[in-house]
C-alpha positions as MATLAB code, in Angstrom:
seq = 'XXXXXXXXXXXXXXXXXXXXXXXXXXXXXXXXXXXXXXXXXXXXXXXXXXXXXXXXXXXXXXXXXXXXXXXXXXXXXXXXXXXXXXXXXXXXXXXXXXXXXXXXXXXXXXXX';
ca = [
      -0.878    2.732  -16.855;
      -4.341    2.217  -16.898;
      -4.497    3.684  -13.177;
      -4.489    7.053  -13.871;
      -7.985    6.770  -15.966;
      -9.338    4.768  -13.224;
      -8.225    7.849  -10.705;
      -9.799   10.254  -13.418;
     -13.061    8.345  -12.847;
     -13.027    8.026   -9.103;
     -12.380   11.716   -8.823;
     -15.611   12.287  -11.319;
     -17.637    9.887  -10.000;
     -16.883   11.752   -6.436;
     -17.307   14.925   -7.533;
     -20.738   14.428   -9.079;
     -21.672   12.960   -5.426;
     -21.054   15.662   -3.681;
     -22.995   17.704   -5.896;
     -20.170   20.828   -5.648;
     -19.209   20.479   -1.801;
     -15.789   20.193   -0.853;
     -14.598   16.299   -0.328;
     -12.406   15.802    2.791;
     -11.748   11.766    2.810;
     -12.688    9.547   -0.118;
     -12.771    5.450    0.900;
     -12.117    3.188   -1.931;
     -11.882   -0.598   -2.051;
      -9.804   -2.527   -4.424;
      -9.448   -6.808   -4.987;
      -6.309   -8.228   -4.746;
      -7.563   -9.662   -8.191;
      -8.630   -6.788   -9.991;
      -5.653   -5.816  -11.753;
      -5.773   -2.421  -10.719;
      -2.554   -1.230   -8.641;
      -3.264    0.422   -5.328;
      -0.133    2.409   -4.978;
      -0.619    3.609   -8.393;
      -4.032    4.915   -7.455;
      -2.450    6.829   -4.518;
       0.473    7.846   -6.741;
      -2.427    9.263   -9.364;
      -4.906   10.512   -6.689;
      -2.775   14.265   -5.947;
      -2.604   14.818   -8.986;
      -5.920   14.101  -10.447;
      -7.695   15.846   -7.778;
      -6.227   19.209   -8.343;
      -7.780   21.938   -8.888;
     -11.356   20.033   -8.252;
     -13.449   19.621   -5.451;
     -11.389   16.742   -4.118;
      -8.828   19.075   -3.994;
      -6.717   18.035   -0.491;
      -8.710   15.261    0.444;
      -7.346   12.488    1.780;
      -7.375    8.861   -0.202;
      -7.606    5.960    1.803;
      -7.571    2.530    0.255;
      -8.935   -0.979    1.477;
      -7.312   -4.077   -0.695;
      -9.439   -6.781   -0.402;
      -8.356  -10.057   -0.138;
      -9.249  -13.034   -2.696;
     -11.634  -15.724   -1.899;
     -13.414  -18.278   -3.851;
     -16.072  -21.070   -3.416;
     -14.815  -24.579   -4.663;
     -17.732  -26.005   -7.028;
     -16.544  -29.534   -6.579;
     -15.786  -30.055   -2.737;
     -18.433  -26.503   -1.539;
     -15.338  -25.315    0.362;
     -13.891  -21.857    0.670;
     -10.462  -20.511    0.828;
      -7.936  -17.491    0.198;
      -6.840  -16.949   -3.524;
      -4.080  -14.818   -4.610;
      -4.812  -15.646   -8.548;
      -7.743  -16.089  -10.909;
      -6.218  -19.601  -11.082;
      -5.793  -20.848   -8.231;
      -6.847  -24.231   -7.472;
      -8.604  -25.698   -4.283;
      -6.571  -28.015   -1.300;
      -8.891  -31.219   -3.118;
      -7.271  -30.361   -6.650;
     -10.416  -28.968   -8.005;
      -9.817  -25.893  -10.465;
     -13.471  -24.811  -10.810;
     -14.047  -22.322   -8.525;
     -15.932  -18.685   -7.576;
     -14.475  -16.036   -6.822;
     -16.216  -14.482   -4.066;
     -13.968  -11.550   -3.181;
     -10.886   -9.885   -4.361;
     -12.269   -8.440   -7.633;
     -13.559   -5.283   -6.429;
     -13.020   -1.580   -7.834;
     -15.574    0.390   -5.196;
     -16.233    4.117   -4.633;
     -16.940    2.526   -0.676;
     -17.401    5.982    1.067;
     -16.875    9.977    1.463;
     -16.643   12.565    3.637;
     -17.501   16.027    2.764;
     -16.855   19.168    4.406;
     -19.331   21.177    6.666;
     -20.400   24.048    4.365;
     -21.214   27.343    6.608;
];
């Protein structure tokens, strides 16, 4: 389960954010196409956090839908696999979303 590293380096990448504040909410986006499992994030995310300054903070994750640019007919449409092919039959395409692994935002606690 590659997941749980993935977790491990949210939870750093966080924590070196916030410089040593407390984290409250931590936003992350993740592609339909990137492989990674969002309910094994969330299943991770507890755990990982404990005993660190994400400690009780709240995960919240945005999947992000596929969509890719056909290079033969310029049009765009939804994708639910790398290999997906357009409606005129081309197979080279972009991928223009889906893909992403993103720290997107945080929230940290008001410190006294």
């Amino acid at each position: 389960m590659h997941e749980l590293g993935i977790t491990r380096n949210i939870v750093a990448i966080v924590g070196d954010a916030a410089g040593g504040r407390r984290v409250s909410r931590v936003t992350v986006e993740i592609g339909k196409l990137s492989g990674v499992t969002a309910g094994a994030i969330a299943f991770c995310f507890e755990v990982v956090a404990k005993g660190t300054g994400l400690d009780g903070a709240t995960l919240e994750i945005r999947e992000i839908d596929g969509r890719a640019r056909c290079l033969a007919c310029d049009g765009e449409f939804a994708v639910h696999t790398l290999y997906a092919a357009c409606s005129c039959g081309s197979r080279r395409i972009v991928v223009l979303a889906g893909e992403e692994l993103k720290v997107k935002t945080m929230e940290l606690e008001e410190t006294a």
